[in-house]
C-alpha positions in Angstrom: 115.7 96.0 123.0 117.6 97.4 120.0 119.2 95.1 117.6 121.0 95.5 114.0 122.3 93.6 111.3 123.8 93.6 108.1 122.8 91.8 104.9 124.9 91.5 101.7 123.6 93.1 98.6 126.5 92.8 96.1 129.1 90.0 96.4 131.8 90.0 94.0 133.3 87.0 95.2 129.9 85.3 94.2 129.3 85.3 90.5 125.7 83.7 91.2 124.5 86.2 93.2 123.0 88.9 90.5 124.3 92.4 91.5 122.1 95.6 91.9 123.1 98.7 91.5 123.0 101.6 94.7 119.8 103.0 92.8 117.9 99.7 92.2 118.0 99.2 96.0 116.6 102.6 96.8 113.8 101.9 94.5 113.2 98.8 96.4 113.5 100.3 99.7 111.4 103.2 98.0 108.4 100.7 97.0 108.5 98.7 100.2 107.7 102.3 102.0 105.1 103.1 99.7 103.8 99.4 99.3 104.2 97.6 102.2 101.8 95.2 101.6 104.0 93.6 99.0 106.4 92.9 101.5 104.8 92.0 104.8 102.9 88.9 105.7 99.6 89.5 107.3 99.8 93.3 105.9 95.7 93.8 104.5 96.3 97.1 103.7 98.3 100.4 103.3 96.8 103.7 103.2 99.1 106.4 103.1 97.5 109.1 105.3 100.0 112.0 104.3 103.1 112.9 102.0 104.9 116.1 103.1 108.4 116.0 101.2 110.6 112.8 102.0 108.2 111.9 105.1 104.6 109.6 104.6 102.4 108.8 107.7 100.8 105.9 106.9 98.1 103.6 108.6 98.4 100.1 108.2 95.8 97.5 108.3 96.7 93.9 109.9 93.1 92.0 110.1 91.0 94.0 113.2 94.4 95.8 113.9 95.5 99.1 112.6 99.0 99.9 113.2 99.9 104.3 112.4 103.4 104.9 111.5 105.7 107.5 110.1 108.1 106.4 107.5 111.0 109.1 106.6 113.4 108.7 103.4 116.3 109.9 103.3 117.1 110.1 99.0 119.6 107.1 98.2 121.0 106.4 102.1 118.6 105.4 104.4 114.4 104.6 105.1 113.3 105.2 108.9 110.3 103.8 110.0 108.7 105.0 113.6 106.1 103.3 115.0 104.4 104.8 118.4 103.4 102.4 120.8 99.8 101.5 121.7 98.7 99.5 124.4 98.5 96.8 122.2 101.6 97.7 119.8 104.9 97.5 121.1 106.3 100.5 119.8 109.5 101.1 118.5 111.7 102.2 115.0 113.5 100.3 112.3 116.0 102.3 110.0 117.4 101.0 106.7 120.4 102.1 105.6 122.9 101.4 102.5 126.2 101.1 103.1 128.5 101.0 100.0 132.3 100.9 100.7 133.7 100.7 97.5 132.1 100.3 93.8 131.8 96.4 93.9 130.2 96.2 97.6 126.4 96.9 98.6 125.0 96.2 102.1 121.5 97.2 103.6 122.2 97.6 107.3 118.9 97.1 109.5 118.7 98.9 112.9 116.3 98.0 115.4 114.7 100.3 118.2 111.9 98.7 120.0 110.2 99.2 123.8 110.9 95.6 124.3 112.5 95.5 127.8 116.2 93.8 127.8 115.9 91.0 131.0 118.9 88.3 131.9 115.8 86.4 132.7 115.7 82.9 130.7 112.2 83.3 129.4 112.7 87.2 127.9 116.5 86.1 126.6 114.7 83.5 124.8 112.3 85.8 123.8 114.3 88.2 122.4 116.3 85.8 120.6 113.0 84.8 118.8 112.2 88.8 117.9 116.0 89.2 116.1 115.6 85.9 114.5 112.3 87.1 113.1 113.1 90.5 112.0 116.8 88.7 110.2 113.9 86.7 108.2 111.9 89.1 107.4 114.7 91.3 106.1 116.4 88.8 104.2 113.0 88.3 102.7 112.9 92.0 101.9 116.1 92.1 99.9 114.8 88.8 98.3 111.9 90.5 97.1 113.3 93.4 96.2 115.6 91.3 93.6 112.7 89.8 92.2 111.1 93.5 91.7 114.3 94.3 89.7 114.4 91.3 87.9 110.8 91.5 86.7 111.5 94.9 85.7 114.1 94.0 83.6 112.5 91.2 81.6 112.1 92.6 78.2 107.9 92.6 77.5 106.0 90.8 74.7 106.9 92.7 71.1 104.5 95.4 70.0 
């Protein structure tokens, strides 16, 4: 099954919405690679295995299961992650990628990959429709969190 979407970073149309800047998202993008565990619900634990130039192989730790997976950045456009199925993963990749069309637009376009088989069948449309409405929350939850990484950084700290 592959599936994408497209979630709206900057909205100039929307003077509530706080803006972030191309760089502040690859940060974020950049920490949920290297911290997962901030991001994902039900994630125990990251260790990152190796780090050979833009590419970490990480092993990630969900209760009794482990879950191995190759993450590859690509500096300021776009985070790949590649997960190899097991017989009791469903294997699969999910790439990030920012889109910028002009200065006052940012989107974070999300492109799914997975072994999920595609079936007309009732049951497996239903199915999948459950899988894409999952991964839209959890990548809205992303961006969420990455906004509140950016604002946090930005507070000013206690005088010294």
């Amino acid at each position: 099954m592959n599936f994408e979407h497209l979630i709206q970073i900057n909205d100039p149309l929307n003077p509530f919405v706080d803006s972030m800047t191309r760089e502040q998202l690859w940060e974020g993008l950049v920490l949920r690679a290297e911290q997962p565990q901030l991001f994902v619900i039900g994630l125990d634990s990251c260790t990152i295995l190796s780090r050979d130039g833009n590419v970490l192989e990480r092993e990630l730790h969900y209760g009794q299961a482990t879950v191995r997976d190759r993450v590859t950045l690509q500096d300021s456009q776009s985070v790949r992650y590649d997960i190899l199925p097991t017989a009791v993963h469903v294997g699969g990749s999910l790439t990030m990628t920012i889109e910028q069309p002009d200065e006052l637009q940012l989107f974070l376009r999300f492109e799914y990959a997975t072994t999920l088989p595609v079936s007309d069948d009732q049951d497996a449309v239903q199915t999948q429709e459950i899988v894409k409405s999952a991964y839209r929350e959890n990548d809205i939850d992303t961006v969420r969190l990455i906004r509140q990484y950016m604002q946090t950084k930005q507070e000013p700290g206690p005088l010294h």
